[in-house]
C-alpha positions in Angstrom: 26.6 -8.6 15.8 23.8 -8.3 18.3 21.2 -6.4 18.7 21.0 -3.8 21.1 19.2 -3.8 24.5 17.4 -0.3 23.8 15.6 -1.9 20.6 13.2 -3.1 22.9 13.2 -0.4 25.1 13.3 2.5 22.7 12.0 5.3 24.5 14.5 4.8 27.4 16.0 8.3 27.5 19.5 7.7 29.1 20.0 3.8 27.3 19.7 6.0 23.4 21.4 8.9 24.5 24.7 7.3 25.7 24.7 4.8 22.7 26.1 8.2 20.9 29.4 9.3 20.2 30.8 11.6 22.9 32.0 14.1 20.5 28.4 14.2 19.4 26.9 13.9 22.3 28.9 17.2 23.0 28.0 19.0 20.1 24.5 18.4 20.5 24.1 19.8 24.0 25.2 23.0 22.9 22.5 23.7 20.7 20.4 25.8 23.1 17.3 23.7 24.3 15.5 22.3 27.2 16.8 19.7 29.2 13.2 17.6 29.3 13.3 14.1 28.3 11.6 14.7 24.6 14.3 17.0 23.9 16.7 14.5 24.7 15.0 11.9 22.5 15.2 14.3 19.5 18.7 14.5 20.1 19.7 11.0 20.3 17.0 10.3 16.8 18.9 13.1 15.2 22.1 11.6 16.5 21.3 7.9 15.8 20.8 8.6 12.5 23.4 10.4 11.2 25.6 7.6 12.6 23.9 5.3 10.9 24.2 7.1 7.2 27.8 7.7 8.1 28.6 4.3 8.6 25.7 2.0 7.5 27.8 -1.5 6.9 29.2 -1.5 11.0 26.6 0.6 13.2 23.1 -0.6 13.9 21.4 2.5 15.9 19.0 0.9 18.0 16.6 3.7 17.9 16.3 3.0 14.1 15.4 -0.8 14.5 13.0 0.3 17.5 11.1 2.6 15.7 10.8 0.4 12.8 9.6 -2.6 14.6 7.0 -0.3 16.8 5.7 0.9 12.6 5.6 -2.8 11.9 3.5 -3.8 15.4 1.2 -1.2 14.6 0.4 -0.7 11.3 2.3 -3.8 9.2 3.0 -1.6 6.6 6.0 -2.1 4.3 5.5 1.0 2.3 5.5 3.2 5.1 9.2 1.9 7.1 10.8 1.5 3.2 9.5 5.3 2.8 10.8 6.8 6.3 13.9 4.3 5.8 15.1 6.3 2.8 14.7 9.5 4.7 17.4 8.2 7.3 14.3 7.8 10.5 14.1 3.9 10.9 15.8 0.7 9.6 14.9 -1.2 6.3 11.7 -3.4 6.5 13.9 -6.5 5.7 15.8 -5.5 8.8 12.7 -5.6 10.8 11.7 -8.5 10.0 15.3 -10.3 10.4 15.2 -8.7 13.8 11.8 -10.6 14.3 12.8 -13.8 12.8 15.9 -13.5 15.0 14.4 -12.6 18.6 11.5 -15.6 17.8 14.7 -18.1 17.7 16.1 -16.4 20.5 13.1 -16.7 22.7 12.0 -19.9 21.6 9.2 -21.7 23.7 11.0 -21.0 26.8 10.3 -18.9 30.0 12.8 -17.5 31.5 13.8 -16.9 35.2 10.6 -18.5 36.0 10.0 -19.9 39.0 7.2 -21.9 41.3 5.7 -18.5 42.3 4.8 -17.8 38.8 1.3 -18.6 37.4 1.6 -19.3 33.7 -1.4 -19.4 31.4 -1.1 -20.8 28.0 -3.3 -19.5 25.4 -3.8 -20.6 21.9 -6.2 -19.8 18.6 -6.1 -19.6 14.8 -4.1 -17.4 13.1 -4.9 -16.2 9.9 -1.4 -16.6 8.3 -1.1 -16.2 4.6 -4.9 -16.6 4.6 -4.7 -17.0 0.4 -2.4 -20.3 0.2 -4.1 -23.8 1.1 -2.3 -24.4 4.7 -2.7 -20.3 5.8 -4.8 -21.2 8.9 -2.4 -22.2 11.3 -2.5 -22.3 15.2 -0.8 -19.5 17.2 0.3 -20.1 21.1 1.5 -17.4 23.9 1.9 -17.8 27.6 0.8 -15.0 30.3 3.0 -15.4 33.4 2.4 -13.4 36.2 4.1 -11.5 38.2 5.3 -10.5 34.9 9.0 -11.9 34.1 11.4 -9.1 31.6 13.1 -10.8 29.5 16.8 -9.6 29.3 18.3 -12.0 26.6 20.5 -10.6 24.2 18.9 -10.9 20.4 21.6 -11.9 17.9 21.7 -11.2 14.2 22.3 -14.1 12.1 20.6 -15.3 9.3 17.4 -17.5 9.8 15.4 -19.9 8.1 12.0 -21.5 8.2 13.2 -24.0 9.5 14.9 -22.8 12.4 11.6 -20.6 13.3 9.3 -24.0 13.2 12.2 -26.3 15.4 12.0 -24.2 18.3 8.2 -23.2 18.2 7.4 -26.9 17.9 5.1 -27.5 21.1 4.5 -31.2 21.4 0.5 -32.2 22.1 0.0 -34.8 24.7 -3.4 -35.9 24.7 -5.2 -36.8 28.4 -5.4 -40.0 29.0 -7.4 -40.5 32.4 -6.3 -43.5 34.9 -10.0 -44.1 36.2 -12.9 -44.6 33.9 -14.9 -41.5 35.5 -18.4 -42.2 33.9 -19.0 -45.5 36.1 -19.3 -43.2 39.0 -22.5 -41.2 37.6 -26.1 -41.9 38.6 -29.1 -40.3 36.9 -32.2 -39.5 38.5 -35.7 -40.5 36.8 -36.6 -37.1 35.8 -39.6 -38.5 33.9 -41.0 -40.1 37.1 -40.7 -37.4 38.9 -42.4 -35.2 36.4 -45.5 -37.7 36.4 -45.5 -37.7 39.6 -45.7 -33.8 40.0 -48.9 -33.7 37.2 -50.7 -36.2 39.4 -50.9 -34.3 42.4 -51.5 -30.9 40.6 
């Protein structure tokens, strides 16, 4: 099983609205209601989900992985995606984050698609990881490419350990190592001389 493409685009109207069944697709649309695209939203949530409490072992809505992960991104709240979970809204919290240990695998360090007219700018800090165990500082990487590059790779959903996640975010450091001594090529003025020579004549 995979996950689908409209996790990561969730508000795409036609991409969550065709992932339902046409025989509900067809009841839906004649409830009396406005075509706009938030109506048709609402329709595909409503639909999503009771497709997903109707058969919860072989359907993954993507609309209810989606909004979970958006919760997680914003707020990091387990409390709140287990609550609007067991009202049938959003996907469990341990789904959310196998969906994030699976698309880190899936990414890994790589780019893709780019190319020699890309600029690419790595950036890297601390991140406060687990701040209350002995090794919870740890260093966190992420690379700005422009013009941007969308990633379209397909997210699978297998099972993923800690190991997996720190073999492909493994970024080896190769330290500088200059071929010409650089500081042989520096002179320095006699500042000191000069400045004697400047309280003489004043």
């Amino acid at each position: 099983m995979i996950y689908q493409e409209s996790v990561k685009q969730r508000i795409h109207t036609q991409v969550v609205v065709c992932y339902l069944h046409l025989k509900m697709l067809f009841y839906f649309y004649q409830i009396p209601c406005s075509c706009s695209k938030c109506e048709q939203v609402k329709v595909a949530s409503i639909g999503q989900a009771i497709m997903q409490i109707a058969r919860p072992r072989t359907i993954l809505a993507p609309i209810q992985v989606g909004l979970g992960v958006q919760l997680h991104h914003h707020f990091a709240s387990k409390f709140l995606i287990d609550t609007l979970n067991k009202h049938g809204f959003c996907c469990s919290y341990s789904e959310v984050t196998k969906f994030e240990h699976n698309a880190a695998v899936a990414q890994s360090t790589d780019i893709p698609s780019f190319t020699p007219r890309h600029f690419v700018q790595y950036v890297a800090d601390n991140v406060d990881h687990n701040i209350r165990t002995i090794d919870g500082m740890n260093m966190g990487m992420i690379a700005a490419t422009t013009p941007a590059i969308v990633n379209g790779r397909s997210v699978p959903r297998i099972t993923v350990s800690a190991e997996d996640i720190s073999a492909v975010g493994t970024i080896n450091i190769l330290p500088f190592i200059p071929t010409t001594d650089g500081m042989q090529s520096l002179t320095y003025s006699d500042t000191c001389h000069s400045q004697r020579r400047l309280i003489i004549n004043s």
